[in-house]
Structure formats: structure tokens, C-alpha cells
N, C-alpha and C positions, 0 to 999 in steps of 0.2 A: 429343304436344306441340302446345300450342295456338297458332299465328302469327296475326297482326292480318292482312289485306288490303288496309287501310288506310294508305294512304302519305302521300298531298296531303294536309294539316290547313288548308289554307286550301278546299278544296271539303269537307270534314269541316263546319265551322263555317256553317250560314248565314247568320247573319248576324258581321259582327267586331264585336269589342269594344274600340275603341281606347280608354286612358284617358283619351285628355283629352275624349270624347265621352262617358264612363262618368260623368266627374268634372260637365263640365257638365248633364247628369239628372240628376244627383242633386241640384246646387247648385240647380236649378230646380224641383225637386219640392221641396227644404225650404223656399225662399221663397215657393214658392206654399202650402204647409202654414203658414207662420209666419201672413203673408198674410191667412191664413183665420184663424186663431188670436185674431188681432192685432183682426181685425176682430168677431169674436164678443164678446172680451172688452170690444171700444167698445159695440155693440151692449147688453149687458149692464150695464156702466157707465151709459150713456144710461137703459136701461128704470126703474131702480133709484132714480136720480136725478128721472124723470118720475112715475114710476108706483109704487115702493114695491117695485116685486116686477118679474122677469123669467123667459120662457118659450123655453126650448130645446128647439127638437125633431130628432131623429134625433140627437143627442149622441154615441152611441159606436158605431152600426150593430147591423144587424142580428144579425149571427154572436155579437159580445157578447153585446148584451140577451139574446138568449137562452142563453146561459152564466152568466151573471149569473141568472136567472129559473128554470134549471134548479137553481142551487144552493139559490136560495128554498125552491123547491117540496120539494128533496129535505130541508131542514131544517124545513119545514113537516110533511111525511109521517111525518119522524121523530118528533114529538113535543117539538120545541125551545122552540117557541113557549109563552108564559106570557100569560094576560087581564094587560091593563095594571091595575091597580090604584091605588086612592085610598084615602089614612090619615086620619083625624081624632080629637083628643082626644075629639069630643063625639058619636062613635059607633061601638058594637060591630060586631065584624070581617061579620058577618053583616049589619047594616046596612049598613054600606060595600060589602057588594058587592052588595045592591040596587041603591044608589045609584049604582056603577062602571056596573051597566049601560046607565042611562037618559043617564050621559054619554058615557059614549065602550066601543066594545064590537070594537075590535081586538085581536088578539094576537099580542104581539110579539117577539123574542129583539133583545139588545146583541151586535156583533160586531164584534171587534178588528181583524182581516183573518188574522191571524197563525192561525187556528184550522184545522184541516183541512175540507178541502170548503168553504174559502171564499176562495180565491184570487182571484176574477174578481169579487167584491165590496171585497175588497181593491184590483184594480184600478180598481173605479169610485170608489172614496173618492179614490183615488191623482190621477186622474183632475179630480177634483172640485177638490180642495185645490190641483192648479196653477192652475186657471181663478181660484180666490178669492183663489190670491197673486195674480198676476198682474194682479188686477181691483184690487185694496187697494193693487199697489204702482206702478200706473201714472203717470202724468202727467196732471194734470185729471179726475180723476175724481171730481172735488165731492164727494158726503157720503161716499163711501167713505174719501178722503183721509182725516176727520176720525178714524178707526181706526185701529189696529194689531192686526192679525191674526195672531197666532201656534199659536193651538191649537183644537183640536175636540174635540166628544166621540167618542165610537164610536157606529157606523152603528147604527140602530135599524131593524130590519129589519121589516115590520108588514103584516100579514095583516087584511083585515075580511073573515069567509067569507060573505059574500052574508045573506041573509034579512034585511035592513034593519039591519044594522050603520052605526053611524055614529061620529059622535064633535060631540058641540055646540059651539056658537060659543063660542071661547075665546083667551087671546094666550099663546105661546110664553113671554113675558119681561115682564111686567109688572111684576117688582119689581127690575131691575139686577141680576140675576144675574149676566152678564157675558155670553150672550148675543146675539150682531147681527144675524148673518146663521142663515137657515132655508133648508138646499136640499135639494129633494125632488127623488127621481128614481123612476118609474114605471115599471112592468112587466107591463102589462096589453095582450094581444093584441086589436085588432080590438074596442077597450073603444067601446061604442055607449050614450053616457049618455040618452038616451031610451027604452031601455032596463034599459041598467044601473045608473041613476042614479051615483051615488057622486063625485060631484060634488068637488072644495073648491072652495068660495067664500070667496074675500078680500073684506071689505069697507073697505078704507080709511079710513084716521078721519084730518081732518075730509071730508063728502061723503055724499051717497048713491046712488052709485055701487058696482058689486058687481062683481068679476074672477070670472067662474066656468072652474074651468079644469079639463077633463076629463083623467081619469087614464094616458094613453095612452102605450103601450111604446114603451120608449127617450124617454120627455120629461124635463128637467130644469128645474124652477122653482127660482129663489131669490126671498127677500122678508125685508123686515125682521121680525127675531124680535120686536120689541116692540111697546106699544100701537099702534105706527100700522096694526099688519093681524092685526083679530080676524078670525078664521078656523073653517071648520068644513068638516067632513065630511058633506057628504048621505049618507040611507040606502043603502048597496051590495045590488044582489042579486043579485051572482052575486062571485062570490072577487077579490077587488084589492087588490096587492100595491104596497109601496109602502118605500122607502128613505130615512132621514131622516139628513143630521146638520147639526148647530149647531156655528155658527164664534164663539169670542169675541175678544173686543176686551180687549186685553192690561190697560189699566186699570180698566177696571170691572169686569173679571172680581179683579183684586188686592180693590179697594177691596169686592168678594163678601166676599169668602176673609177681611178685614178684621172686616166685618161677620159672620161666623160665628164666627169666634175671638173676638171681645167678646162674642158672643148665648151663646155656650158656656161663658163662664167666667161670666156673669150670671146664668144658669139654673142654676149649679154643677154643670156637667156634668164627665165626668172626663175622657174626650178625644174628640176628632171623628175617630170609627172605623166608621162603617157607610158602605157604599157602594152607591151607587145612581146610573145614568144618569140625565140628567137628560132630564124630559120632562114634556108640558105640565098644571101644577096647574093642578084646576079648583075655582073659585069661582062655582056659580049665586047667582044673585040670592034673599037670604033665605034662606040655607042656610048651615050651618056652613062652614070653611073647610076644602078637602079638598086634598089634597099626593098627586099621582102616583107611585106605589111599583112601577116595574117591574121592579126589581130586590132585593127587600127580602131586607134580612140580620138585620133583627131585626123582628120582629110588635110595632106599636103606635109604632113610631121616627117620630116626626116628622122630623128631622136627616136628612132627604135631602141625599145629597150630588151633586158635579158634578163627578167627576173628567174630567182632561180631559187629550187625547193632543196630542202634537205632532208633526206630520208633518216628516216631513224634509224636502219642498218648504221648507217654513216655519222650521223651526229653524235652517237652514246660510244663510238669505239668501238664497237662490238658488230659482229653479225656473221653470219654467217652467208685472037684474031688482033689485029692494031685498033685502039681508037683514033677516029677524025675529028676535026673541028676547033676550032678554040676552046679552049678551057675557060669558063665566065668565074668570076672572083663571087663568093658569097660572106659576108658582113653583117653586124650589126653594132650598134655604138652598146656602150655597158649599162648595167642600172645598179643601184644600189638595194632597189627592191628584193623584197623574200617573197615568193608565192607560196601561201598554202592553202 
């Protein structure tokens, strides 16, 4: 028979836990948590409003990013990943992917969060989606106010394996897709862009001024998806991983979906059924026009679509140096489609 020795629980305990001392920590740990919150998403609000675009750094810690990073790596090793792809009427599949590579030469997988082995990416959308309610639904927050945010796509998850991969100067949303907001989060350890290059460079329109902003783990940028920040990827050389999604804006994203259901029944098409994340078409200067296909369901479909998810933050109301070169236009036609 096994007896305790232990009588006194008040010398058991080193320290006590009285509740209304339990109650007060914790009231003070979530107002200094909001606090910080509160002030991130001013922060954010201000950059967006000044400067087009905002930079988060150490965003979810370190233990994250690397669970987050681990689950890349492990859906990169498997074989997940597909070359981003470009379609055009006025070139064979074999030319197009000449031409895929001299624009943009990452590869990437669409991921829902709901998928196995992707929980902690899941979490960083989760993550993401309260900061851009909360930034869309605040108080004075000038151009964002002008928005309504209710849905995203699925995270595009995106590999450039080193040896001068890159992706050329291009815009997210040049034709009202529906489109606003662009936030990228990084996962690159100890990323030394003098080194490693792999740069983005926003360049702001009107200006020549250039945001160059290295790809470094656990960083979080947003920036307007549309013409005012063509954008590019410097050559990578060595592996930089990288997490995309796009926020739309509840009317222009309809007034898409408007414009493709007219374009589809004027083209006599029979119904708007293929799907495809949406991601950025490129248009070089004097070159046919090319449509980003990274998830094609049918060989030769222009009709890229833009399904789009809604988070639950979002859907209940609640949550908590110069650049060169031509700028290539990025597109895609609308869908009516919901992903989840």
C-alpha cells in the first residue's frame, strides 16, 4: 500500500495561486497582447496608406516558422510542387514553356490548410486573415476603409531552387480581378541577399523609388495587388521559399465574376468549369499575351479561374536603387467558384 508523506499543501505549493491574482495576469497579459496587436495593425494601416506596401518582421516566432517551413520542405521533397505555367492562344505548349522560364521559374503547390501535413500553414493564413480583418475593419484607416474584405484565395506556396531563378517585373492585378491586397510571408533562414540574391523589388508607380526587400524567415509584407506595385523577383541562388495569398474586395471581385459570365456567354462558351488559383499573368512588352496556369485542368484553356475561400475571421463579422525593364501585366478572368 502506497501512503503520501505529504500533509501540509500549503508548504507542497511554492508558490500560491490565489484567483484573483491568477485573474489579474492574465487580464494584463491579454491587454498587453491586444496592445501590441492594436498597434501592429496602426503600424500596418500607416505603411499601406504612406508607402503602398508594409513589413513585418518576427510575425509568428521562431518555433512556428519553423513548423511552418518544416511542412514546406517536407511537400517540396515529396514532389508536390508544379513549374508555374503560362497559356497563350498564339503559342504551342513547348513554346510556352520556353517562355515560362525566362519569366518566372518558381514552383509552386495551392494549399487549402484542410490538407494533411499542413496544419501550421493553415495556421499562418488563420493568422494572416485576422491582421487584414482587423486592418480593413478598423477606424481611420484611409485607403483600406475604401474596401470590403471578405474572401482570399488559397496559400500558394512557392519554391525558387536557387541557380538564378527568378520571376520578372510584373503586377498581381492589372485588370480588376478583384484582387487588393498581396501578403507574403517568408521562410528563409539566415537569407544573406548579397549573397543570395532573391531580392523583391516593389517599385511604386508614380516615382523612382524602389522598396527592395529581402526574403527573411518569419517576415510578413503586404502591398497593393494592383498597378501601383509592379514587382519582381531577383535571381535566387540558393532555395527561397515563400507563402502567397490575395485578399479581394468584395465589389470588384462581383463586378470580376460579372465580367466573366458576359465574356463566357459572348465567346459561346458552355460553362465556366475549369479552375485554377489565381496568380500573376504575365505580359512582356511585344510579346503575345500569356495567362498563368498553375493549376490547369484543361491544356490550352485560357478561362483561368479565381476561386476564392472565405475565412471564418471574415465571414461571421468578427475576428480578431531604380528598377529596369518593362513591367509585364498579371491577369486572370473571374469565377464564381468558392474553394474550400
Amino acid at each position: 500500500m502506497i501512503t503520501s508523506t505529504t500533509t501540509d499543501y500549503k508548504n507542497f505549493f511554492k508558490h500560491s495561486a490565489h484567483p484573483a491574482n491568477a485573474e489579474q495576469y492574465f487580464r494584463e497579459l491579454l491587454d498587453k497582447r491586444e496592445r501590441r496587436y492594436e498597434d501592429l495593425c496602426r503600424n500596418i494601416i500607416n505603411d499601406m496608406n504612406q508607402y503602398g506596401l508594409s513589413v513585418v518582421d518576427d510575425f509568428l516566432g521562431v518555433e512556428k516558422g519553423l513548423k511552418i517551413l518544416n511542412e514546406v520542405r517536407s511537400m517540396y521533397n515529396a514532389g508536390a510542387f508544379q513549374d508555374g505555367q503560362l497559356v497563350s492562344n498564339m503559342k504551342t505548349d513547348a513554346q510556352l514553356s520556353v517562355v515560362s522560364d525566362k519569366i518566372r521559374g518558381d514552383k509552386i503547390k495551392w494549399v487549402g490548410g484542410d490538407e494533411p501535413g499542413c496544419s501550421n500553414v493553415a495556421h499562418l493564413t488563420n493568422q494572416i486573415d485576422s491582421v487584414v480583418y482587423r486592418v480593413n475593419t478598423m477606424k481611420d484607416n484611409g485607403i483600406l476603409g475604401n474596401y470590403h474584405i471578405k474572401e482570399r484565395t488559397r496559400a500558394m506556396v512557392a519554391c525558387y531552387p536557387g541557380s538564378g531563378t527568378h520571376y520578372v517585373m510584373h503586377v498581381d492585378n492589372p485588370t480588376k480581378d478583384g484582387r487588393v491586397i498581396t501578403a507574403i510571408y517568408y521562410l528563409n533562414i539566415d537569407w544573406d541577399a548579397r549573397e543570395s540574391g532573391g531580392i523583391l523589388r516593389i517599385r511604386p508607380t508614380p516615382g523612382t523609388t524602389v522598396a527592395d526587400i529581402e526574403p527573411k524567415f518569419d517576415r510578413l509584407i503586404f502591398f497593393w495587388s494592383d498597378i501601383r506595385n509592379p514587382h519582381e523577383v531577383q535571381p535566387a541562388h540558393r532555395t527561397r521559399y515563400a507563402i502567397t495569398v490575395w485578399y479581394f474586395d468584395a465589389k470588384e471581385r462581383e463586378e470580376a465574376l460579372n465580367r466573366a459570365k458576359l465574356d463566357s456567354k459572348t465567346n459561346n462558351m458552355s460553362s465556366i468549369t475549369q479552375q485554377a488559383e489565381p496568380d500573376s499573368t504575365t505580359t512582356p512588352a511585344a510579346t503575345p499575351t500569356y495567362t498563368s496556369l498553375p493549376e490547369a485542368t484543361a491544356s490550352g484553356s485560357t478561362a483561368n479561374q479565381l476561386p476564392a475561400y472565405t475565412p471564418a475571421s471574415m465571414s461571421t463579422g468578427t475576428g480578431t536603387g531604380t528598377g529596369t525593364g518593362a513591367v509585364a501585366s498579371s491577369s486572370c478572368a473571374a469565377s464564381n467558384e468558392i474553394c474550400t
